[in-house]
N, C-alpha and C positions, 0 to 999 in steps of 0.2 A: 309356651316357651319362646323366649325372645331370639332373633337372630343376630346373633352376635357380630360373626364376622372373625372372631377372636381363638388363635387355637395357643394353648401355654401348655409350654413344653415342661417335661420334668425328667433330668436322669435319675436312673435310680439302678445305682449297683448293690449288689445280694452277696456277703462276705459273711464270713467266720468271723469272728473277732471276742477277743478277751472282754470281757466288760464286768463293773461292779457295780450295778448302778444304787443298791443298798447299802454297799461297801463290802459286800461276801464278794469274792472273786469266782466267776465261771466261764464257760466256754459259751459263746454266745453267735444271733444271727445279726446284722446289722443294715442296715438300707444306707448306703452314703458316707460310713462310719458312725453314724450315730444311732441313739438309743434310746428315746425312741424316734421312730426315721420323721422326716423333715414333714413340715407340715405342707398339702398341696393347698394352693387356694383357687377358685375360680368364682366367674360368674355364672347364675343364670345364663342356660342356651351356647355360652360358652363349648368349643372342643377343647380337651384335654389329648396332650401325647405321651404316656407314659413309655421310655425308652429305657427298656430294662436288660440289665447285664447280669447274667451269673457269674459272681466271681468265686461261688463256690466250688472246691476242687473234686468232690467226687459223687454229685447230688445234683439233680434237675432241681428247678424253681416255678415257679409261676406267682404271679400278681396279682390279685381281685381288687378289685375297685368298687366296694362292698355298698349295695343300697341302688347303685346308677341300675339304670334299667335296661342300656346296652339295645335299646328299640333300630333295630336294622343291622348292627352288628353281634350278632350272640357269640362269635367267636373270639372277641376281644374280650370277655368274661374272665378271664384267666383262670377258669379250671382246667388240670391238667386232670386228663382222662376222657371230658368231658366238651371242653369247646377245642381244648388245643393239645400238642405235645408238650412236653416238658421243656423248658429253654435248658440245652444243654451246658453241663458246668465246664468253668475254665475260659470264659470270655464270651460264651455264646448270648449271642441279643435275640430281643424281640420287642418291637414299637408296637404300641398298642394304640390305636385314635379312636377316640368316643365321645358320645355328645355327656355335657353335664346338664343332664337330663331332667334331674330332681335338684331341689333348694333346701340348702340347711345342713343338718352334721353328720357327720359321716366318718368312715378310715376306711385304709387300703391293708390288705395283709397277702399275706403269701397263704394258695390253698395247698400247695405240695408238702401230704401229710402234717405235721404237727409244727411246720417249722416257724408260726408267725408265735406260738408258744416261747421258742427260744429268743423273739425281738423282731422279728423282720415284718415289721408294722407298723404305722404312721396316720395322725390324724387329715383327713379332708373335710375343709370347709366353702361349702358351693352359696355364695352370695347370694341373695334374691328378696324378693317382696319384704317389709318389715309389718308381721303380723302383728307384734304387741309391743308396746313403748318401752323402751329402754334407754340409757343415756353412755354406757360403757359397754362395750364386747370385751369381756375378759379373755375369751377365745376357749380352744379345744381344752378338755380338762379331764385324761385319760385313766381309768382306774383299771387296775389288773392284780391277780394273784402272780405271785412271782414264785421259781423254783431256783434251786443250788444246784441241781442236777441239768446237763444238755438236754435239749426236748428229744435226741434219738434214746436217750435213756429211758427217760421217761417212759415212749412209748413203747420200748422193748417190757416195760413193769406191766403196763396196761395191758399188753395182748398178752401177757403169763396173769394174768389175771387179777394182779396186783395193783389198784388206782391211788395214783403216789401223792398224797397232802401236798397242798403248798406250803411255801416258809416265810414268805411276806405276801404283803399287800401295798402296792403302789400307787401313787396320786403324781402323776406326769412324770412316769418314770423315779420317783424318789421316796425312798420309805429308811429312816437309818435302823440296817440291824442292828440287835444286841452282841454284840463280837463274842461277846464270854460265853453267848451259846453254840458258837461253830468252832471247830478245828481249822476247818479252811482257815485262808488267807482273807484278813478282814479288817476294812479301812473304818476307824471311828470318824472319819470327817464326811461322811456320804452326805449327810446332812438331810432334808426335808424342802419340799415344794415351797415357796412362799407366794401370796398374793396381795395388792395391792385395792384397796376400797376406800371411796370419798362417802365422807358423809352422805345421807342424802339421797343418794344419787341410786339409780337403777340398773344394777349390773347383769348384764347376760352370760351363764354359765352354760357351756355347750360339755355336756356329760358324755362319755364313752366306755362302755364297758368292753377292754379289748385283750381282755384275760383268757386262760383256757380253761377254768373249768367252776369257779365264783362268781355267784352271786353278790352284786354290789350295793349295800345300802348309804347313799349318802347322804349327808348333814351338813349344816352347820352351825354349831353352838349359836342357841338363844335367836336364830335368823328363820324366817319364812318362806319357803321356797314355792315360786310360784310358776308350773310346767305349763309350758306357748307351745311345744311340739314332741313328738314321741316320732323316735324314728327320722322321715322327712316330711311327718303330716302334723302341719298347723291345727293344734285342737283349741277348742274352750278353755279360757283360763282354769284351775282348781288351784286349789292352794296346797299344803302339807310340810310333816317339820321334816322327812324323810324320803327318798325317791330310791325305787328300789330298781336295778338294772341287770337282765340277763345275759350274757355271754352276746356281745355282736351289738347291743341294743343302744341306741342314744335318746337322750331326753334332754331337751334345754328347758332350763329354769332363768326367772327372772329373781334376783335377791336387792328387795331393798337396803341400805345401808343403814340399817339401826344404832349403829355405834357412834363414838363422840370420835373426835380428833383425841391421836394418841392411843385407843383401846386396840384391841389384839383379842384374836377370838381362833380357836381352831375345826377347821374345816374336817371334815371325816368320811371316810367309805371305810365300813365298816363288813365283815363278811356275813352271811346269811347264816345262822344254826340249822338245828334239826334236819339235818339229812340234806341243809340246801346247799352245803359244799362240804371241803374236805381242807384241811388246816393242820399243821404240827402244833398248834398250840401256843408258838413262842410269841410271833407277831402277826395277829391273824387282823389286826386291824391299822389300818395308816393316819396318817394323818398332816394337815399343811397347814400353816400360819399363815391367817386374814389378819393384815397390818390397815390400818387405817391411819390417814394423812398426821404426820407426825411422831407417828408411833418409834419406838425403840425396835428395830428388826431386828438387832440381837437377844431382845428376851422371849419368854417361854411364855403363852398363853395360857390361866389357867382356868380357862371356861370349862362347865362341863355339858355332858351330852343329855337329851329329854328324849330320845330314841329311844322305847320300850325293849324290854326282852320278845314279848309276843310279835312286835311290829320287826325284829330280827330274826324269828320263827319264822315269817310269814314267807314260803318257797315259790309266791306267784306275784307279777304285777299288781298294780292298783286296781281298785273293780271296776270291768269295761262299763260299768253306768259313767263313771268317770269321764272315761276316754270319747270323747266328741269331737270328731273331726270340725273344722272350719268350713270347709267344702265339704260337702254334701255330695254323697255317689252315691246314685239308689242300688238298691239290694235287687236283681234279678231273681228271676226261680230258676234253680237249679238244670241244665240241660245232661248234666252227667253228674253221679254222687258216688263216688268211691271212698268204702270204709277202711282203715288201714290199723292193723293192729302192731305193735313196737311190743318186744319181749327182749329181755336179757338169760340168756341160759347158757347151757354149755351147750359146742360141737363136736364132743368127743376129748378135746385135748384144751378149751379153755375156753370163761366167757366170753362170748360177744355180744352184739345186738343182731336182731332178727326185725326185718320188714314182711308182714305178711309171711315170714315162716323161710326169709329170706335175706340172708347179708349181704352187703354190698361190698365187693370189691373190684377196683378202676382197675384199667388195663394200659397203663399212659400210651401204648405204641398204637391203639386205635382209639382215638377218642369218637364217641357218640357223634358228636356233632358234623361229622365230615363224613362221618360212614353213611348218615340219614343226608347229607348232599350227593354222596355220589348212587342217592337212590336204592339204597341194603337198610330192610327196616328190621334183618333177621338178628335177635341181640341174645349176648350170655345171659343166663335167668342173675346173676350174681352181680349182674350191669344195675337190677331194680331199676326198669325201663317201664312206664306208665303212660301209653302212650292213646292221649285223650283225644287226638285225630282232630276232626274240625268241629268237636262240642264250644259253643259260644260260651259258658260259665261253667266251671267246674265247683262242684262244693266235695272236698275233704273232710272227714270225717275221721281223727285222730285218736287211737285209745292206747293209751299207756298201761302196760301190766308190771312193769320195773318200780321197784325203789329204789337201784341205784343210781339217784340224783335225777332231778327233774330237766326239761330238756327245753333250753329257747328254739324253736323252730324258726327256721329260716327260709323263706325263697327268693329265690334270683329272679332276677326278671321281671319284678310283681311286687305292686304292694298289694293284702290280701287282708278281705274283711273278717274280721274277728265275732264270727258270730253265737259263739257259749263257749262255755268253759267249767270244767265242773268235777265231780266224781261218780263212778257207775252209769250209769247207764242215763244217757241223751234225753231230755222228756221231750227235746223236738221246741223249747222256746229258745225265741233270739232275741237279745240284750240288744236295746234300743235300732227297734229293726226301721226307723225311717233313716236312721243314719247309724249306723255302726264302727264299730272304731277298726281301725285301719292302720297298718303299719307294715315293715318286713321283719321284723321279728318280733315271735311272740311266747311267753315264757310258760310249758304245759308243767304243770302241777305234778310230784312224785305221786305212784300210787301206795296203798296204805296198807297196814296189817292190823287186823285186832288180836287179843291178847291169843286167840287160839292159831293164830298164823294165817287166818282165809284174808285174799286179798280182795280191796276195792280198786279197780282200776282208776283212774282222773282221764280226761278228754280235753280235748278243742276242736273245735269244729269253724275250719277257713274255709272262705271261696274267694274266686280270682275268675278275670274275664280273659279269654285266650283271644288278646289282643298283641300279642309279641310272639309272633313264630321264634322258636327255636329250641333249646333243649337245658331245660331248668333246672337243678338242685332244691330240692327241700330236704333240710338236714337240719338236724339238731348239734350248734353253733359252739357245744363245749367238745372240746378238741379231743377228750378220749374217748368219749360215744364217736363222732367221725369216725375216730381211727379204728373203733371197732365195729363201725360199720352200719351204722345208723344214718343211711342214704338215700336217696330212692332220689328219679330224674323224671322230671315233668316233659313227656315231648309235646311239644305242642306245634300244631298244622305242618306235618311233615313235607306237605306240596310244595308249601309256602318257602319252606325253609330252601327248597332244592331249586325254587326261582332268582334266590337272593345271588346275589354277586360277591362270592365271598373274596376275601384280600387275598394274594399269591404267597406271603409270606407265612401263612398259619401249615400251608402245604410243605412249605419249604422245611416251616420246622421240624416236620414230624420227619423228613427225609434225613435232617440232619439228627434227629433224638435216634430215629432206626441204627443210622449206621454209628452212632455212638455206643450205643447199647447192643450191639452185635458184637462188639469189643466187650462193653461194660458192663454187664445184665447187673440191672440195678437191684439194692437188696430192698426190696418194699415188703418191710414187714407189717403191716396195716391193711386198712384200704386205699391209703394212698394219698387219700386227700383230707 
């Protein structure tokens, strides 16, 4: 990583705001007043200053800075419960400084409970090395399910038990509803993304899936899509007509420009079937007009789509034979292997998820990371505190026993090799074990029923090198597994952590969240984050 010298500041206020960016009208979260929030840019080795205000009136906030690795600062993470306290609502700040650590594409969202679901998220893109030839950066190109209900609605559905369909599907914030299907208030001019393509020429599409709870498969009519990175790791070219994207996950693609001057072709993220998301039915898929040089921008593309049914079926990434990293990191042997079991059942009054036979929920007014500074390694079982001490490599062993919906796993701090992926039971091989594919999120498979009810569980099996003291999140990235508790927190070198120099202001805040919330007790009806 280069030394820059360079730090790029960014405000970023966190407001309520009306918005319609379909043309349905709802109550919404906004970064800046916009929707979606403003794009960051940096370079390689680059510091970033994220200076964030809550202008929300009766709700904490927090910031993630999704994929950066936060190496020396774990507290500027922006989990609340977790690295910091909640930035108190009503004007309360918090600066956040950190290195741009990793190159390539990225976003920032809000982890406080379900609220980056409601808007309050933005793409980030971190300049650096140019792994494969291209001649245009089209730039971030964000796909997400969208809802007509506010995200605390929502998750009030979810923790009664209820996991509420989407009602759109959006390509950079714009998808136009059908109006005659809502009562709400609903504007026909919302209109649809458009982009711009030269003949010829070699476009780079930076993919983001920054939805809460969809599967994104995208296209583009009659075009080639050719993936240079998964994540922030530079792989082997492959080629494919369709890239399928889980909750959190980025993939850039390289698309030649096959068209003439004048053609028009439409672009697509389409939702996953079978059990790989949840949809009303009305507009479960979006779409934006690729105009090329001369083209009519006011007419209607009438290409169609070569995206299969089965290849929309499909509830997992591309096969890690696939995925080859550029850089090469060898595979260690395992110094610690903890098996982890994920269940969806009841606790008496409604479902949630269970870690190990255990849910997670945060406690914003002490988060983790400052309790294990001031040397207390004693935590609530409910914390799902994993705490792998000074083991050099940890391997993860993941087994899913839910079908409802499959789960992109996530971890902070880490990118984390992907070594199987599968159903039932592990035979113990790993997929291209001189180099394995590598990323921070990775998409685990629903498990299965046959026709007499008995279930096959699915699996993934990660490891990661306890090279970043501090205290990690691995969670599964669709926002109502979170909220119901599908958590657990990586500590890693506790020692280390309580040598580190942490900023005054992460103290400061939890002093000011305390005596807010002494006033205010916050109503967290979730896990929180």
């Amino acid at each position: 990583m280069p030394d820059t010298g360079v730090t790029r500041t960014y405000d970023m206020n966190v407001a309520y705001q009306t918005i319609a960016p379909d043309g349905v009208t709802r109550n919404g979260l906004t970064i800046n007043g916009q929707f979606p929030g403003p794009l960051v840019e940096a370079n390689w080795g680059d510091w970033l200053l994220f200076r964030v205000t809550n202008d929300l009136t009766d709700e904490g906030t927090a910031i993630h800075a999704h994929g950066l690795l936060q190496t020396g600062t774990p507290w500027y993470d922006g989990v609340p419960a977790v690295a910091q306290c909640p930035i108190t609502p009503n004007g309360g700040t918090l600066d956040l400084l950190f290195r741009a650590d990793r190159y390539g594409t990225s976003w920032y969202h809000s982890h406080y409970s379900a609220q980056y679901s409601g808007g309050a998220h933005g793409p980030l893109i971190v300049y650096g090395p140019k792994h494969a030839e291209y001649d245009i950066d089209i730039g971030p190109i964000l796909l997400e399910d969208w809802f007509h209900a506010d995200y605390y609605s929502l998750v009030e559905n979810v923790m009664a038990g209820s996991f509420p369909p989407s009602n759109n599907n959006l390509i950079n914030g714009k998808m136009q509803y059908p109006c005659g299907s809502t009562s709400l208030p609903c504007d026909e001019n919302a209109g649809i993304s458009k982009f711009q393509f030269q003949s010829g020429k070699k476009h780079l599409l930076r993919l983001i899936n920054a939805g809460a709870e969809a599967s994104q498969k995208f296209s583009i009519d009659g075009h080639t899509l050719t993936v240079v990175a998964q994540d922030f790791v530079p792989i082997e070219p492959y080629t494919t007509n369709v890239v399928t994207l889980g909750i959190a996950q980025r993939t850039d693609v390289i698309v030649e420009a096959i068209g003439a001057p004048g053609d028009a072709y439409w672009m697509r993220s389409q939702l996953g079937t079978n059990r790989c998301t949840l949809n009303d039915g009305i507009s479960p898929n979006a779409v934006a007009a690729v105009y090329y040089e001369d083209a009519d921008t006011t007419s209607v593309p009438s290409t169609t789509s070569d995206v299969t049914a089965s290849q929309l079926a499909l509830c997992q990434n591309d096969p890690l034979e696939q995925q080859v990293p550029l850089c090469k990191i060898p595979l260690n042997e395992p110094t610690t292997v903890e098996n982890i079991d994920l269940e969806f059942r009841s606790n008496g009054t409604n479902f949630i998820w269970f870690v190990n036979g255990q849910t997670y929920r945060g406690n914003y007014n002490q988060p983790i990371l400052t309790q294990v500074k001031n040397g207390d390694l004693d935590f609530e079982d409910e914390w799902n505190v994993f705490n792998f001490g000074t083991n050099k490599t940890v391997r993860i062993h993941l087994t899913n026993h839910g079908r409802a919906g499959g789960h992109p796993m996530h971890l902070h701090g880490h990118d984390f090799h992907v070594l199987a992926e599968g159903m039932g039971e592990w035979d113990g091989s790993i997929v291209n074990p001189s180099n394995t594919a590598r990323r921070d999120v990775h998409m685990m498979n629903n498990a299965a029923a046959d026709a007499d009810g008995n279930i096959t569980p699915s699996f993934i099996v990660i490891q990661f090198e306890q090279d970043n003291p501090g205290v990690w999140p691995l969670h599964c990235h669709l926002a109502w597994h979170v909220s119901g508790g599908l958590f657990l927190n990586v500590l890693e070198r506790p020692e280390d952590i309580q040598a580190l120099d942490f900023d005054e202001d992460i103290f400061v805040g939890c002093t000011l969240w305390d005596a807010y919330t002494s006033l205010n007790p916050p109503n967290q009806i979730d896990s929180g984050l």
